[in-house]
C-alpha positions as CSV (number, residue, x, y, z in Angstrom):
1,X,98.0,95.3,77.5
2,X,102.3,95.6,78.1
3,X,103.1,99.2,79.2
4,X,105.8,98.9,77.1
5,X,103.3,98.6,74.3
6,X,102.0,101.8,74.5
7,X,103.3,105.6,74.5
8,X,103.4,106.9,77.6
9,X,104.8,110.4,79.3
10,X,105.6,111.5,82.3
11,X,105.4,114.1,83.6
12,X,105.1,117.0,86.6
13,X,100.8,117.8,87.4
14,X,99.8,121.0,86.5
15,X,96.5,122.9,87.3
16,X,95.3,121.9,83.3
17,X,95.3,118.4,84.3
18,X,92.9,119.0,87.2
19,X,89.7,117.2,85.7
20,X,91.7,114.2,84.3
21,X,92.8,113.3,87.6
22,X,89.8,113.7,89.1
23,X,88.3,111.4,86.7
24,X,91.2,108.8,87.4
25,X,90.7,109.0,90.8
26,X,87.0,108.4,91.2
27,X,87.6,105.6,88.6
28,X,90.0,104.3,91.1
29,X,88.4,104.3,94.3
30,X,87.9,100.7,95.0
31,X,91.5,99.7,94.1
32,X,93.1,102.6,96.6
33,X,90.7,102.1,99.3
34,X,92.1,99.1,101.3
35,X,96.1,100.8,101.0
36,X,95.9,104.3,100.7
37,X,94.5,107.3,102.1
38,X,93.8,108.3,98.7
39,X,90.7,105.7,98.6
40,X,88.8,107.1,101.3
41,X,89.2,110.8,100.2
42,X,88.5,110.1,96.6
43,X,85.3,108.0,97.7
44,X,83.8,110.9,100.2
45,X,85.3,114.1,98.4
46,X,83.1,116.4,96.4
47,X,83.8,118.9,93.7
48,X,85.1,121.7,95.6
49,X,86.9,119.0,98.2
50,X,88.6,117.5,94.9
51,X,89.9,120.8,93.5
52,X,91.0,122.3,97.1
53,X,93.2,119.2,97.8
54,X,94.5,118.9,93.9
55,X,95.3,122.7,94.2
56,X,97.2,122.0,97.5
57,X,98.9,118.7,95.8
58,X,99.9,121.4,93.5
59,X,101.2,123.7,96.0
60,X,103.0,121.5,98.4
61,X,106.7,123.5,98.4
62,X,108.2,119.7,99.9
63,X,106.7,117.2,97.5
64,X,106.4,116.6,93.6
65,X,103.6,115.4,92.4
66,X,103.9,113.7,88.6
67,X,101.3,111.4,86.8
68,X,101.9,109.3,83.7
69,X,99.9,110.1,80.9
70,X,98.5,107.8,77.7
71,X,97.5,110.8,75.5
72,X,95.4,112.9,78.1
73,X,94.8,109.3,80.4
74,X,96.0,109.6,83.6
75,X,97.4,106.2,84.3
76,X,99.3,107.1,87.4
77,X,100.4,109.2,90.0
78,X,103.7,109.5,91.8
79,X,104.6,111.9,94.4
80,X,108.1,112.1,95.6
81,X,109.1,114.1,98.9
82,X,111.8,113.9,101.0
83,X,112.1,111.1,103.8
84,X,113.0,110.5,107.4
85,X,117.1,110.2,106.5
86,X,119.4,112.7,105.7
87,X,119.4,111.5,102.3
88,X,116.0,109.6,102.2
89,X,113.3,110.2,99.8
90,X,110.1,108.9,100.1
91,X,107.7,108.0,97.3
92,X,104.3,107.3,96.9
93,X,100.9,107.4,94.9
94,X,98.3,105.0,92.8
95,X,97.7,103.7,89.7
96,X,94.0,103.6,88.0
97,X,92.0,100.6,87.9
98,X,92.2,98.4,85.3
99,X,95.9,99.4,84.6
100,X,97.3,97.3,88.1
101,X,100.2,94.7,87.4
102,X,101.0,96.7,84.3
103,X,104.3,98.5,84.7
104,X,103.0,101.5,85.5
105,X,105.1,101.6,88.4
106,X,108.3,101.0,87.3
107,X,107.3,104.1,84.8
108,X,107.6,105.9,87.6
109,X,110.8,104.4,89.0
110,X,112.9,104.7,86.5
């Protein structure tokens, strides 16, 4: 399946999507462990763990946090802050498994 293919959105994370990126995550352990922090806290975080860092995610006054969305599928997420230059930005985040070497990325980019 071609991104392009399919409808997506994107979007800024709100506290309603809590539970779908929870799911997307924990789907997506194994594919964010060896290149992300994400992997290891996803793989060792319980409930309460999961909601305390989503809600700080959330929070965060120097980052934005946005996932792309199929419907209610959480595809992807994208967080954008500010970098090390005057003028940098840095960005970063993960896509869920099974939807690698898709495009999801770009979504994100552009």
């Amino acid at each position: 399946m071609n991104v392009s293919k399919i409808k997506t959105e994107f979007r800024m994370l709100s506290k309603l999507d809590f539970e779908e990126f929870r799911r997307s995550a924990t789907e997506s352990v194994d594919t964010n462990m060896e290149y992300l922090w994400f992997g290891e806290f996803f793989d060792r975080a319980n409930l309460i763990g999961m909601m305390n860092a989503y809600s700080s995610l959330l929070q965060d006054q120097q980052t934005d946090h946005y996932g792309i969305f199929e419907g209610r599928k959480l595809l992807g997420h994208l967080a954008v802050t500010k970098g090390e230059a005057p003028l940098g930005v840095e960005l970063y985040g993960w896509v869920r498994k099974g939807y690698q070497s898709r495009g999801i990325g770009e979504l994100g980019l552009k």
